[in-house]
Backbone of each chain as ProteinMPNN parsed JSONL, in Angstrom:
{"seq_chain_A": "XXXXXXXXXXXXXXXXXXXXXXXXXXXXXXXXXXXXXXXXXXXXXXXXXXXXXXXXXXXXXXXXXXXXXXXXXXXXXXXXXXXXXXXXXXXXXXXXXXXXXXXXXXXXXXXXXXXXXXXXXXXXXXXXXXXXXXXXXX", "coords_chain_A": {"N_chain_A": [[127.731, 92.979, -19.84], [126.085, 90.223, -18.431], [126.285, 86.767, -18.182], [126.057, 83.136, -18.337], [128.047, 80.239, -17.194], [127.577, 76.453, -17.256], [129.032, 73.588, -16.329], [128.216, 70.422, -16.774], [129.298, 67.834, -15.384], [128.979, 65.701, -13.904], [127.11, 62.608, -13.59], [124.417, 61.857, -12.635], [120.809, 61.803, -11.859], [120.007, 63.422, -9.78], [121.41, 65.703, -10.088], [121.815, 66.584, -12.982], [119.342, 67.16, -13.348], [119.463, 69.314, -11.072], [120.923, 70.875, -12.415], [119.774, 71.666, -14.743], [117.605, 73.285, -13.879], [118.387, 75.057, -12.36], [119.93, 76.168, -14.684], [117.303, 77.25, -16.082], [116.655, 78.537, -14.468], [118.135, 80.901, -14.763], [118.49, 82.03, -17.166], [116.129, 82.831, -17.304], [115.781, 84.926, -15.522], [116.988, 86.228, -17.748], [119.317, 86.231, -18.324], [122.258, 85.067, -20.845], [122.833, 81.943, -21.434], [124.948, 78.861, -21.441], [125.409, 75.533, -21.183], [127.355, 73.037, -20.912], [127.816, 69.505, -21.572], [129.724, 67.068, -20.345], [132.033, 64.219, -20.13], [130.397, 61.941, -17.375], [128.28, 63.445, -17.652], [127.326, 63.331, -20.235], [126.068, 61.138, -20.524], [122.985, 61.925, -20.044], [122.385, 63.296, -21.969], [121.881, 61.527, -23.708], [119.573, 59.06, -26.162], [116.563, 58.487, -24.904], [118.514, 58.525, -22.613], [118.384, 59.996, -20.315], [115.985, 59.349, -18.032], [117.618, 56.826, -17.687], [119.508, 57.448, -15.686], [121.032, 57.25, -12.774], [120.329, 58.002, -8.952], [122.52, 59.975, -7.166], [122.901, 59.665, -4.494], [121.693, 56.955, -2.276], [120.447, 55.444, -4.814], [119.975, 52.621, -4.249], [119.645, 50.362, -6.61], [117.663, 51.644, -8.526], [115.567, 52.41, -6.997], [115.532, 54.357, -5.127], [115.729, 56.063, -7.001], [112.934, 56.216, -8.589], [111.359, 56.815, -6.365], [111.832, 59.461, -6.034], [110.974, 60.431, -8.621], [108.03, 59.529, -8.087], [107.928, 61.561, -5.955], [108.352, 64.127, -7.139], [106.343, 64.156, -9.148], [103.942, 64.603, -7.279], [104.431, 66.724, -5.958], [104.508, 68.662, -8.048], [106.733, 69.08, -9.256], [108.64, 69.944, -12.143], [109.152, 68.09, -15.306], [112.496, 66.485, -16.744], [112.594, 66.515, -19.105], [110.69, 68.26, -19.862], [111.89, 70.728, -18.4], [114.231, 71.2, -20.309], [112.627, 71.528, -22.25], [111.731, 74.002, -21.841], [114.198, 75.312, -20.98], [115.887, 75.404, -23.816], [113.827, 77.129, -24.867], [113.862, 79.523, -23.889], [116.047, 80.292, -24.626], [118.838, 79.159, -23.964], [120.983, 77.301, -24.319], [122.652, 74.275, -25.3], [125.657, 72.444, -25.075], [128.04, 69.933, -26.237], [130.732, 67.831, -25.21], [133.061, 67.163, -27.627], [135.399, 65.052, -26.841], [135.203, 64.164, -24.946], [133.136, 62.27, -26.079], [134.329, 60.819, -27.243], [136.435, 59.562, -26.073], [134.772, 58.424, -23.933], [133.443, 56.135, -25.645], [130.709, 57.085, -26.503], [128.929, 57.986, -29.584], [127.954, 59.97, -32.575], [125.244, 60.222, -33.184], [124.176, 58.605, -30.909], [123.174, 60.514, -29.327], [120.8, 63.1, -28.41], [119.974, 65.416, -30.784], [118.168, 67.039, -31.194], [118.26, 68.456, -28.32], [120.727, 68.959, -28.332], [122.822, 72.01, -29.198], [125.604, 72.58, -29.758], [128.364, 71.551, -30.789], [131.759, 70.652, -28.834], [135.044, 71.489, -27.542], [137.574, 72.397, -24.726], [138.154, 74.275, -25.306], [135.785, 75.863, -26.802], [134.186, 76.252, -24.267], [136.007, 77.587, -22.818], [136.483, 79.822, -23.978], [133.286, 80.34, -23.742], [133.22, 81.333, -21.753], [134.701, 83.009, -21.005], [133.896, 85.578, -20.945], [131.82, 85.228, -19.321], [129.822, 85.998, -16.219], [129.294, 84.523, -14.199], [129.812, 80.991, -13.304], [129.78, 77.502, -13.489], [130.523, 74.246, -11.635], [129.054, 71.625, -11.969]], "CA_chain_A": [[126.753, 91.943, -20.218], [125.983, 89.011, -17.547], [125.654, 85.603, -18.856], [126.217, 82.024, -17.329], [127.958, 79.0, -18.181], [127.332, 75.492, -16.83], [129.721, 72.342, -16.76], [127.643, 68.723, -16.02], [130.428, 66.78, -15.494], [127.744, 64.447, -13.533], [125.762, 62.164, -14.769], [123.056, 61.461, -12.0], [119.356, 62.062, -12.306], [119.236, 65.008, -8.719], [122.571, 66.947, -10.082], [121.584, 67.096, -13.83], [117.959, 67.754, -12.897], [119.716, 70.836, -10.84], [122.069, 71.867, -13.47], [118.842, 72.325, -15.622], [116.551, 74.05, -12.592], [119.504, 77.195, -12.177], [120.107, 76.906, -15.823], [116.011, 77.656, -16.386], [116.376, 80.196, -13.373], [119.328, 82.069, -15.181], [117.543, 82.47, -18.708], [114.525, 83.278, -16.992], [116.158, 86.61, -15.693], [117.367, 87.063, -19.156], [121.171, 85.952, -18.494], [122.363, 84.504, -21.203], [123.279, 80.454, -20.076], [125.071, 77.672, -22.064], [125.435, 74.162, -19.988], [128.746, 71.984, -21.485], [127.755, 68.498, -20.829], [131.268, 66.605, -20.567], [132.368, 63.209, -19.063], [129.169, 61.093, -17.254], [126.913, 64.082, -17.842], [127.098, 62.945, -21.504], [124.905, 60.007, -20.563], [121.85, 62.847, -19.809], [122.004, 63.428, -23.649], [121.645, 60.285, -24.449], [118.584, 58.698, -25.952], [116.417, 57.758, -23.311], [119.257, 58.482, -21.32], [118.337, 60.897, -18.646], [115.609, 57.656, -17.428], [118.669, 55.996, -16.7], [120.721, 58.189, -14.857], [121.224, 56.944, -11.171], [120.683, 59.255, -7.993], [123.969, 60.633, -6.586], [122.744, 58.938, -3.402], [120.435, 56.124, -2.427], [119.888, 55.168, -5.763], [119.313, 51.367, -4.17], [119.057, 49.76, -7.843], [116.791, 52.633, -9.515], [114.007, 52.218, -6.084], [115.786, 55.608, -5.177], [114.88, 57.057, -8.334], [111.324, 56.027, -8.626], [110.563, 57.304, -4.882], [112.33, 60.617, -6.299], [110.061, 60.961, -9.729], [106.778, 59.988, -7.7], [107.566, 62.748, -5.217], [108.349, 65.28, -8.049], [104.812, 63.906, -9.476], [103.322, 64.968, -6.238], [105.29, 68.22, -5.426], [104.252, 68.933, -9.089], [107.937, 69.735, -10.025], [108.711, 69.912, -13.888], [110.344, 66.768, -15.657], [113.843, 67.004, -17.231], [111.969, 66.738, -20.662], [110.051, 69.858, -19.409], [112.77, 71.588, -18.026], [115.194, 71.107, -21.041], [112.414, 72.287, -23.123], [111.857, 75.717, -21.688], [115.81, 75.65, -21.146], [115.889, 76.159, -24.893], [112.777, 77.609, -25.307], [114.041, 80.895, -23.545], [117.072, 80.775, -25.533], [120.009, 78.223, -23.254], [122.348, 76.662, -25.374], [123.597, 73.059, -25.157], [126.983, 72.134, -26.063], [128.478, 68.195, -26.012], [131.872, 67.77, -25.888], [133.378, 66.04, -28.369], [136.401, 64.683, -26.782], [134.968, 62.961, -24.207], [132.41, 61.548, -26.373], [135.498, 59.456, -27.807], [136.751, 58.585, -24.383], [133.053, 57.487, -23.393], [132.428, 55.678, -26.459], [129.506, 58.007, -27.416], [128.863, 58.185, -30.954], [126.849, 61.757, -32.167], [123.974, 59.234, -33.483], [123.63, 57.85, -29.651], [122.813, 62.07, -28.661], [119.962, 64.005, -28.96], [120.218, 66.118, -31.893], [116.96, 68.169, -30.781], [118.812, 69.12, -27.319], [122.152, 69.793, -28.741], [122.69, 73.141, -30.054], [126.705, 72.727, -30.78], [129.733, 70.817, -30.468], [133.033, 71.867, -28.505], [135.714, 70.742, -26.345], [137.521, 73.015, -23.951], [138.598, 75.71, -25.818], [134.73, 76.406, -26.645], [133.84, 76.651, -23.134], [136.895, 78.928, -22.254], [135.862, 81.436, -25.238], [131.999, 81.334, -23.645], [133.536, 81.708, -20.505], [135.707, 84.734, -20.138], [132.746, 86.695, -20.509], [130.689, 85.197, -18.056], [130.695, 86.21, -14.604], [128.896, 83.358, -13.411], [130.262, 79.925, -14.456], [129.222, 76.27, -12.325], [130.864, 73.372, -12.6], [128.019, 70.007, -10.976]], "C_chain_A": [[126.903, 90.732, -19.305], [125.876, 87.51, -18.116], [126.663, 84.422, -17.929], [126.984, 80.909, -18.111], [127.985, 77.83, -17.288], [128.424, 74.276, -17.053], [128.92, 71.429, -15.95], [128.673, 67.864, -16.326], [129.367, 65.433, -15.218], [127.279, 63.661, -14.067], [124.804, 61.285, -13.747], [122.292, 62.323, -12.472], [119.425, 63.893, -11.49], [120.2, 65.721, -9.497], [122.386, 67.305, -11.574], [120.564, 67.563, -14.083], [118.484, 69.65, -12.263], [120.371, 71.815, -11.66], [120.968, 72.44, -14.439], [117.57, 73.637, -14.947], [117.208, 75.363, -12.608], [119.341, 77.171, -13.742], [118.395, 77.944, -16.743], [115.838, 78.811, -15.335], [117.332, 81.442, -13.817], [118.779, 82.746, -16.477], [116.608, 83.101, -18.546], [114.516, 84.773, -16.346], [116.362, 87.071, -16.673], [118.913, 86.934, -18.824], [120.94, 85.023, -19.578], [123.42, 82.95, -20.599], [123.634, 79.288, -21.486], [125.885, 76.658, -20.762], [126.183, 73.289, -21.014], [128.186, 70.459, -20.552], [128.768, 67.588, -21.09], [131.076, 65.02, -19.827], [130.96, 62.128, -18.955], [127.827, 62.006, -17.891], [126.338, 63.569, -19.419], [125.668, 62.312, -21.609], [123.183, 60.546, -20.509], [121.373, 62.659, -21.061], [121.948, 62.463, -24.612], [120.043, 59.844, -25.267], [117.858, 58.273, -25.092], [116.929, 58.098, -22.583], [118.993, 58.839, -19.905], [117.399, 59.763, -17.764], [116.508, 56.821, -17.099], [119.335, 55.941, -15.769], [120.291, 57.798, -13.155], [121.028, 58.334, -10.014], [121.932, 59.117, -7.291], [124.097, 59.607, -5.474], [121.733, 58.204, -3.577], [119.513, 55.715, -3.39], [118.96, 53.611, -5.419], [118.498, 51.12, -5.449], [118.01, 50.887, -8.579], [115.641, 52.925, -8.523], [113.958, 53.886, -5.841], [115.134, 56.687, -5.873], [113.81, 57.155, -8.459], [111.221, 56.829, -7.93], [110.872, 59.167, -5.356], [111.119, 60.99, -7.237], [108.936, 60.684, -8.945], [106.851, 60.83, -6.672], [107.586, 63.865, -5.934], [107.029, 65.281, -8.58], [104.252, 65.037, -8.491], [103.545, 66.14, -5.982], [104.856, 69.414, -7.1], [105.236, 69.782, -9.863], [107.798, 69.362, -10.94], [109.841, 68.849, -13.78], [111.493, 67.613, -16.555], [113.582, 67.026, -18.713], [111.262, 68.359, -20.492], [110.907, 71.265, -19.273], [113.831, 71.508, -19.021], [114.463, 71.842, -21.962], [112.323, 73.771, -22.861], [113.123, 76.304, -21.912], [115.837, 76.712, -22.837], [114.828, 77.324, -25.332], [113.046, 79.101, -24.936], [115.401, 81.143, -23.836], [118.338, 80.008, -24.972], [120.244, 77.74, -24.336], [123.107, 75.279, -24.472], [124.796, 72.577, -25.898], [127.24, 70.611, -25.497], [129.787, 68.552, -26.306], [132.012, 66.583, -26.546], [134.459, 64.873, -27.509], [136.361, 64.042, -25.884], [133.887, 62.284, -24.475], [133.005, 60.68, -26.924], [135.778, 58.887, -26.499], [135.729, 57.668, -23.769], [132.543, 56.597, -24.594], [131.427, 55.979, -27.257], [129.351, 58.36, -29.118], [127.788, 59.538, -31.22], [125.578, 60.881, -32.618], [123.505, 58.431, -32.189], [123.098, 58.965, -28.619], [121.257, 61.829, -29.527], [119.986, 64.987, -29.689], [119.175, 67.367, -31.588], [116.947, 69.213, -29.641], [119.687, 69.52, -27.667], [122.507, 70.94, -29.775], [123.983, 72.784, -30.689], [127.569, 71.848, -30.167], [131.08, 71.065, -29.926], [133.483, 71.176, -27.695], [135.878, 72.282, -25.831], [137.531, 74.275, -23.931], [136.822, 76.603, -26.148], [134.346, 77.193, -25.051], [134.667, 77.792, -22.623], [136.35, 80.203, -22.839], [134.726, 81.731, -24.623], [132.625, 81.776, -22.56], [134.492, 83.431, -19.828], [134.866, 85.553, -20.398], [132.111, 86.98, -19.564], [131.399, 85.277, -16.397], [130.012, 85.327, -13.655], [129.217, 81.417, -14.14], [130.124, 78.679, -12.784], [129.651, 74.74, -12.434], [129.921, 71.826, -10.995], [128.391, 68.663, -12.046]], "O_chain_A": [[127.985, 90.16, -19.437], [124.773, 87.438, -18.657], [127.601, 84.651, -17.166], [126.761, 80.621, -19.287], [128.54, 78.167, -16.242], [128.624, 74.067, -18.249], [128.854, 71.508, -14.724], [128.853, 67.272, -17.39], [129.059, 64.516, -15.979], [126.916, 63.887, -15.222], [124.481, 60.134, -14.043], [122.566, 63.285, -13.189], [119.159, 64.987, -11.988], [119.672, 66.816, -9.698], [122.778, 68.458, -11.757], [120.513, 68.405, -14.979], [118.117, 70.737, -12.711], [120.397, 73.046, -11.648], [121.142, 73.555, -14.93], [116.95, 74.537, -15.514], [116.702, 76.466, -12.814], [118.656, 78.079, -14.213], [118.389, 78.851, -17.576], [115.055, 79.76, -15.392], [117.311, 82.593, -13.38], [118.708, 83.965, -16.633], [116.134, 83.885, -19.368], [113.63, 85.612, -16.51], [116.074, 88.253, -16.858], [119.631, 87.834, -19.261], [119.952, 84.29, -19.621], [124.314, 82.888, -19.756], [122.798, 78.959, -22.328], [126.622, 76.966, -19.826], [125.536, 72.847, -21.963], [128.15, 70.322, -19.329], [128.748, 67.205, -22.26], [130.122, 64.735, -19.103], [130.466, 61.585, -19.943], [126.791, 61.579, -18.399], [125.144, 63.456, -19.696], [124.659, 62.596, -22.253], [122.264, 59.797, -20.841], [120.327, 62.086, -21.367], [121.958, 62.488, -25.843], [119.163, 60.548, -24.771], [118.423, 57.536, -24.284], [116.315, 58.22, -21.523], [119.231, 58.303, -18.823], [117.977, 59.246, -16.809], [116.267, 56.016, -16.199], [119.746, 54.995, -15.098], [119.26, 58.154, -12.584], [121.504, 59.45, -10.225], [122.276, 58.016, -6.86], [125.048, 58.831, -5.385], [120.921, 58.338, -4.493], [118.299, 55.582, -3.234], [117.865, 53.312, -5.896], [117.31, 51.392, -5.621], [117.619, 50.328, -9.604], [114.717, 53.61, -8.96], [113.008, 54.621, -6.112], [114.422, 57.655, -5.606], [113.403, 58.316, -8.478], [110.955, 57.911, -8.455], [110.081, 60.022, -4.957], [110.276, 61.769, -6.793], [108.373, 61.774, -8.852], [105.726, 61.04, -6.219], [106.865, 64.767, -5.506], [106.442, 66.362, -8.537], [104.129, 66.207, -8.853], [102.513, 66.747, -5.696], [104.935, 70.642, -7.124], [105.03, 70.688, -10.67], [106.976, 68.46, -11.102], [110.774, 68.63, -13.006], [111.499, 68.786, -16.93], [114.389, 67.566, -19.47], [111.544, 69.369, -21.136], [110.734, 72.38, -19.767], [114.817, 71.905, -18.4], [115.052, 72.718, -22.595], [112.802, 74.619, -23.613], [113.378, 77.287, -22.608], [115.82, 77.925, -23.045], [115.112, 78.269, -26.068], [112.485, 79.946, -25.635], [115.953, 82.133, -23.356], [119.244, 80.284, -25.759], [119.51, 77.873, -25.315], [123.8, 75.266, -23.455], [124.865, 72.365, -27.109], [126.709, 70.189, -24.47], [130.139, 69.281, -27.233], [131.508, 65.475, -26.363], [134.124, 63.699, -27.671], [137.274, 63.241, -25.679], [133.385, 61.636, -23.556], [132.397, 59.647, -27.202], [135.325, 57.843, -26.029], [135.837, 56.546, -23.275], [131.349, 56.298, -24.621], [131.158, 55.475, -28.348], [130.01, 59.311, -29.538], [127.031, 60.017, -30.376], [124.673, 61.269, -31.88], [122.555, 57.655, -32.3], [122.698, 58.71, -27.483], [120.783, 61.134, -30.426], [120.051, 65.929, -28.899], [119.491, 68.541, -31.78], [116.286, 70.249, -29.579], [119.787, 70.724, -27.426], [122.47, 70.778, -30.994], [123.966, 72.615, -31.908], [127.408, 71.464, -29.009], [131.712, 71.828, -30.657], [132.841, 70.339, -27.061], [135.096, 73.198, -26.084], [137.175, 75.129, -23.119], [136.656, 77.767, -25.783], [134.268, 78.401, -24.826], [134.175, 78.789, -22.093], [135.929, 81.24, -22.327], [134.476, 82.934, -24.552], [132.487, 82.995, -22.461], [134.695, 84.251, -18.932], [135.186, 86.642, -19.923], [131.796, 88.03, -19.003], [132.417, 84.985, -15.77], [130.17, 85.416, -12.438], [128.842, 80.914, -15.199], [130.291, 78.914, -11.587], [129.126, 74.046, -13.304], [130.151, 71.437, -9.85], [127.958, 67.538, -11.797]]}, "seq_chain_B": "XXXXXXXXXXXXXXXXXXXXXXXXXXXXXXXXXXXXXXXXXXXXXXXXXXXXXXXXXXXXXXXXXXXXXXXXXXXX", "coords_chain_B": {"N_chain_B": [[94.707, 105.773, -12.022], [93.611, 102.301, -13.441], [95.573, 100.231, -14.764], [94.892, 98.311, -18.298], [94.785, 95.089, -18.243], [96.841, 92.795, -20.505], [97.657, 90.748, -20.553], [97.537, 87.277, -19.333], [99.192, 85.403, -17.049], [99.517, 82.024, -15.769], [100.101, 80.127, -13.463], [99.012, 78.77, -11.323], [99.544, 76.345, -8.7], [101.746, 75.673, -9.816], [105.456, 74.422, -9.401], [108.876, 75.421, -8.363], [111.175, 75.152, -11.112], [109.241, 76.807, -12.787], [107.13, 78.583, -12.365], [108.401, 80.805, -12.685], [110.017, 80.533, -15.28], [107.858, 80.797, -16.991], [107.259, 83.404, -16.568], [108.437, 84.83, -17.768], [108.748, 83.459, -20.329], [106.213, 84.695, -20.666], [107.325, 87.34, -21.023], [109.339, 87.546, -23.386], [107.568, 87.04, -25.061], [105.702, 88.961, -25.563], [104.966, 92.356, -26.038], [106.413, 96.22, -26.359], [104.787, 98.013, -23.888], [102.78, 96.371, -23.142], [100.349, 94.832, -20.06], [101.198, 92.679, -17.962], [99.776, 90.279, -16.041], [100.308, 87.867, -13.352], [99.86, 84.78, -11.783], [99.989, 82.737, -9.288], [100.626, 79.719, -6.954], [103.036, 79.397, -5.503], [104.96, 80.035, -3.083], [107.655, 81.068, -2.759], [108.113, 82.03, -5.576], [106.957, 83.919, -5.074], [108.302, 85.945, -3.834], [110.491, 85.597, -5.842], [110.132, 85.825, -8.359], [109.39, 88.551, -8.966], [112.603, 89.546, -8.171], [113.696, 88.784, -10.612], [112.366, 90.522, -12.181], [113.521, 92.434, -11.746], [116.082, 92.281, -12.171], [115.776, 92.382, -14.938], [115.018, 94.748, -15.289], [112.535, 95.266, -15.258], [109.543, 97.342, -13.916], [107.324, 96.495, -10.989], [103.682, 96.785, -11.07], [101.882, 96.081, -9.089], [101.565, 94.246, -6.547], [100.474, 91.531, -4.803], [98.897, 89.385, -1.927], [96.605, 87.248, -2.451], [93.378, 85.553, -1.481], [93.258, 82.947, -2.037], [95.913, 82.81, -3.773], [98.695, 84.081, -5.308], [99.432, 87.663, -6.644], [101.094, 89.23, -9.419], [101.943, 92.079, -11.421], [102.786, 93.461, -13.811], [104.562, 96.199, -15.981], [105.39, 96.007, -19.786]], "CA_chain_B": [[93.822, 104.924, -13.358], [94.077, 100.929, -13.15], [96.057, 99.589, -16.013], [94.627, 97.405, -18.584], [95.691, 93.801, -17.945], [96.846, 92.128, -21.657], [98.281, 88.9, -20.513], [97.813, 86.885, -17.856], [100.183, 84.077, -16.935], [98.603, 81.434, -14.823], [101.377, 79.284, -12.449], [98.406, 77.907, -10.208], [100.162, 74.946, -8.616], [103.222, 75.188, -10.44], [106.164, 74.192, -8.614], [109.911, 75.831, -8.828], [111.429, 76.862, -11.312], [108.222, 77.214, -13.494], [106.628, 80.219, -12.382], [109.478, 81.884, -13.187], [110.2, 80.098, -16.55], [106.409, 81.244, -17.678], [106.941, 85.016, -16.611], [110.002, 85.079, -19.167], [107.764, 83.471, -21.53], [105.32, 85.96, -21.302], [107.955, 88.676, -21.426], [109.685, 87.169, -24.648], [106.495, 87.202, -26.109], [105.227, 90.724, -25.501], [105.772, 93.73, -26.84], [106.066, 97.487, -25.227], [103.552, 98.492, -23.226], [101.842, 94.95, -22.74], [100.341, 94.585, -19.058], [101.341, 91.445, -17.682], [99.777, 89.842, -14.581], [100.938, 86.702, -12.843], [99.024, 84.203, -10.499], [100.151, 81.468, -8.761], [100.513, 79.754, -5.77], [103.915, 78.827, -4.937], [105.263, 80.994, -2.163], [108.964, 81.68, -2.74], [108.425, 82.574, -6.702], [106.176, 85.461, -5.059], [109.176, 86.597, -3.557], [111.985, 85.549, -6.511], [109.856, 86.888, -9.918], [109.731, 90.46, -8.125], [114.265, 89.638, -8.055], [113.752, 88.142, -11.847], [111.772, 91.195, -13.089], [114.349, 93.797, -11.183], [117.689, 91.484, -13.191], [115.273, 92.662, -16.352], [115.019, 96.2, -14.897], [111.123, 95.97, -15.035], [108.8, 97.994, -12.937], [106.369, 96.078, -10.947], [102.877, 98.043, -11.079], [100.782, 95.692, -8.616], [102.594, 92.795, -5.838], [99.596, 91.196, -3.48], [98.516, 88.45, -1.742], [94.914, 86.795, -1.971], [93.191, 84.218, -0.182], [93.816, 81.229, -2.664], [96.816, 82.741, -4.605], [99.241, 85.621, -5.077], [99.368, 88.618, -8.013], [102.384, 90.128, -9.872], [101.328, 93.075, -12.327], [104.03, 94.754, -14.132], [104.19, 96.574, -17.95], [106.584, 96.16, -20.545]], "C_chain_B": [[94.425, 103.979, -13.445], [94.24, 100.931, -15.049], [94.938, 98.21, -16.717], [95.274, 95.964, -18.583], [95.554, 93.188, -19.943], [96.771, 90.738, -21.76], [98.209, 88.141, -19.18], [98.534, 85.682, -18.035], [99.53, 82.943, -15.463], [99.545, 79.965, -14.66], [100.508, 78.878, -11.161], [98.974, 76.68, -9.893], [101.434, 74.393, -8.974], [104.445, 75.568, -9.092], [107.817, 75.268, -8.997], [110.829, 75.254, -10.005], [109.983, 77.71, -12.487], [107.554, 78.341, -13.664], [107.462, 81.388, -13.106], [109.855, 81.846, -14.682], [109.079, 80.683, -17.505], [106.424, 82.778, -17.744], [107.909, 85.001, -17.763], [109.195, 84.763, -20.096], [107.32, 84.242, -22.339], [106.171, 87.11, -21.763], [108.453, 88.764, -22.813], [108.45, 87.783, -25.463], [105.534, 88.338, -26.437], [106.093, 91.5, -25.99], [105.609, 95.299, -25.622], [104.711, 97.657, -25.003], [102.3, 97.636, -22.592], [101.913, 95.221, -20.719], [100.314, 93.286, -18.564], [100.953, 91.264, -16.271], [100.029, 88.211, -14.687], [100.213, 86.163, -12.038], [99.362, 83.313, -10.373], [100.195, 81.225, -7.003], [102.012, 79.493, -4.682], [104.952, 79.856, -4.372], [106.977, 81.629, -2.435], [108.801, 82.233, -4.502], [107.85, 84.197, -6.042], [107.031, 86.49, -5.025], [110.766, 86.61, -4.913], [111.491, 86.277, -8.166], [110.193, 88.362, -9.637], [111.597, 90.339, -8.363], [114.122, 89.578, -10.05], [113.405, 89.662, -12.725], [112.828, 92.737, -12.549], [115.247, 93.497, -11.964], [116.926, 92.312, -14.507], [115.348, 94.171, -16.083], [112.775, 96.822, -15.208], [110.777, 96.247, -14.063], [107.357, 96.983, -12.84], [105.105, 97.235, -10.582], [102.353, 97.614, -9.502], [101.807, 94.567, -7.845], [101.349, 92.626, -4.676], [99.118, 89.96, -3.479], [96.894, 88.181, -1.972], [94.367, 85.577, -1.342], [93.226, 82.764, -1.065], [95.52, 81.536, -3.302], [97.782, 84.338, -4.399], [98.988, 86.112, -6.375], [100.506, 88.988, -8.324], [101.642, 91.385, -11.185], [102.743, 93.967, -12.009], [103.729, 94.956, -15.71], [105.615, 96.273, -18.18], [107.362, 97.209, -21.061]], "O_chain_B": [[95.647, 104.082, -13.545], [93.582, 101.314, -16.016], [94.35, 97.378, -16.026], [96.425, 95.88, -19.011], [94.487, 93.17, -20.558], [96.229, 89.915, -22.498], [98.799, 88.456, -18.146], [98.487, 85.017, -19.07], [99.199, 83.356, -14.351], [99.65, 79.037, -15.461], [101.069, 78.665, -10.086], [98.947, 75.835, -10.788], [102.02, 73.341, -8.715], [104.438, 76.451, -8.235], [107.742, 75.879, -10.063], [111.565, 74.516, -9.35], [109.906, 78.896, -12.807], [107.371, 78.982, -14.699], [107.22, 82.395, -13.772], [110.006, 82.891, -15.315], [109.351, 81.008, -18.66], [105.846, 83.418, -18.622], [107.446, 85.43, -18.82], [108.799, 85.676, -20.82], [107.464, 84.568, -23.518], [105.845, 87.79, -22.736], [108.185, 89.753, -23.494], [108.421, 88.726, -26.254], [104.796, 88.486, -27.411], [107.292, 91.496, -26.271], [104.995, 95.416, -24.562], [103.75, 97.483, -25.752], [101.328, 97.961, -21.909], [102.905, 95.597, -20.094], [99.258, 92.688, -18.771], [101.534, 91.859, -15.363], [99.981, 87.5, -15.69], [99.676, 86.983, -11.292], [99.195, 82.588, -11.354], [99.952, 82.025, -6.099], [102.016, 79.428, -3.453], [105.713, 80.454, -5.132], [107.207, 82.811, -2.179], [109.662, 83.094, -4.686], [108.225, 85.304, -6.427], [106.957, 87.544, -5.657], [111.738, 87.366, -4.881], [112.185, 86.978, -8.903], [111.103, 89.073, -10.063], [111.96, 91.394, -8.884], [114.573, 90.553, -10.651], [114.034, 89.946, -13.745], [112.723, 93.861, -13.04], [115.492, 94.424, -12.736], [117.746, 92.977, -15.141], [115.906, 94.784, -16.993], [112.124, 97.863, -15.29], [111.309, 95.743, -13.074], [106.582, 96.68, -13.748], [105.336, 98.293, -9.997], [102.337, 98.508, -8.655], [102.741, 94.07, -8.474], [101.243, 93.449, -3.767], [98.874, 89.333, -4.509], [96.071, 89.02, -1.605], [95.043, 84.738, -0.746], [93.213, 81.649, -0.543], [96.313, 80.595, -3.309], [97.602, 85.299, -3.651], [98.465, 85.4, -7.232], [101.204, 89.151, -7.324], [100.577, 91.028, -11.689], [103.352, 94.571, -11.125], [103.021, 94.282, -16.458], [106.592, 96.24, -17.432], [108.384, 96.963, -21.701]]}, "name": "protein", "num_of_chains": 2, "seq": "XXXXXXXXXXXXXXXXXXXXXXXXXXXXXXXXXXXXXXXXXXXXXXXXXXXXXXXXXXXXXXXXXXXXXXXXXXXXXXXXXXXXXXXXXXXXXXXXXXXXXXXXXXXXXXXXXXXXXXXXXXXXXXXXXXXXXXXXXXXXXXXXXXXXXXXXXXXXXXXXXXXXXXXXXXXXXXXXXXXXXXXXXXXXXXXXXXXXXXXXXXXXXXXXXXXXXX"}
């Protein structure tokens, strides 16, 4: 059985945008795919959050970012609201860790409850993991 | 004898990974024997659904270009 698992350590806009792009290209063969968002990636699952998230590079104050979303406009790539919903929609699985939502401050009332399927520190991820023969850590 | 088409999936314009996200769709949402065609325009899905629908172990019936768009045609 093939299936995928994802770590977003990250928490920019291009690298959690990509972590969702493979994870919608892995489901979409029919691998099963859960994406651990740990550390900065947290901030993705924030309210609002992912609108906040900085580019990796050349963010220059958020100008970066803009010039990024009106070329995705244009290029008529899918938003990270878009692409999170199919995510689930073809069956991906979001997990939050807990344990660096204490370290970060994060409270589970400052998440998305509608993106997050489950809760888990490392030992989750190990358990999905020794199955999978594809595992990514952005 | 040309297959009846059931479903069509329509990825005009859509960008990566979409096309691909929509054929799964459709596949989820079908049942055996459903004929599924595909149309869009965005040149590398032409080439990566055809990889997507081999990972599934479907048989494509139909793979061609046309002069605004491409085709995919495969059954369930």
């Amino acid at each position: 059985m093939k299936k995928a698992t994802i770590i977003v350590h990250s928490g920019s806009f291009d690298k959690v945008l990509s972590a969702f792009i493979i994870g919608n290209g892995f489901v979409s063969m029919g691998i099963p795919t859960s994406i651990f968002f740990t550390f900065w990636g947290l901030n993705a699952l924030k309210k609002k959050g992912f609108k906040k998230l900085p580019l990796s590079k050349m963010n220059f104050l958020g100008l970066g970012r803009l010039l990024i979303k009106l070329k995705m406009k244009k290029y008529n790539v899918a938003s990270f609201e878009k692409l999170a919903e199919s995510f689930k929609k073809l069956g991906g699985k979001i997990i939050a860790c807990t344990m660096t939502m204490e370290l970060m401050g994060i409270k589970y009332e400052d998440l998305r409850k509608d993106l997050i399927d489950e809760y888990g520190t490392v030992g989750k991820y190990c358990y999905e993991s020794k199955d999978a023969n594809i595992t990514l850590f952005i | 004898m040309e297959e009846k088409i059931t479903k069509l999936v329509d990825c005009m314009n859509e960008n990566c990974p979409m096309p691909l996200v929509k054929t799964r769709e459709a596949i989820m949402n079908s049942k055996k024997g459903d004929v599924i065609k595909v149309i869009g325009t965005h040149y590398q899905s032409f080439q990566e659904i055809p990889m997507a629908l081999e990972a599934m172990g479907i048989e494509i019936i139909e793979k061609k270009l046309e002069e605004k768009n491409w085709v995919i045609i495969f059954k369930i």
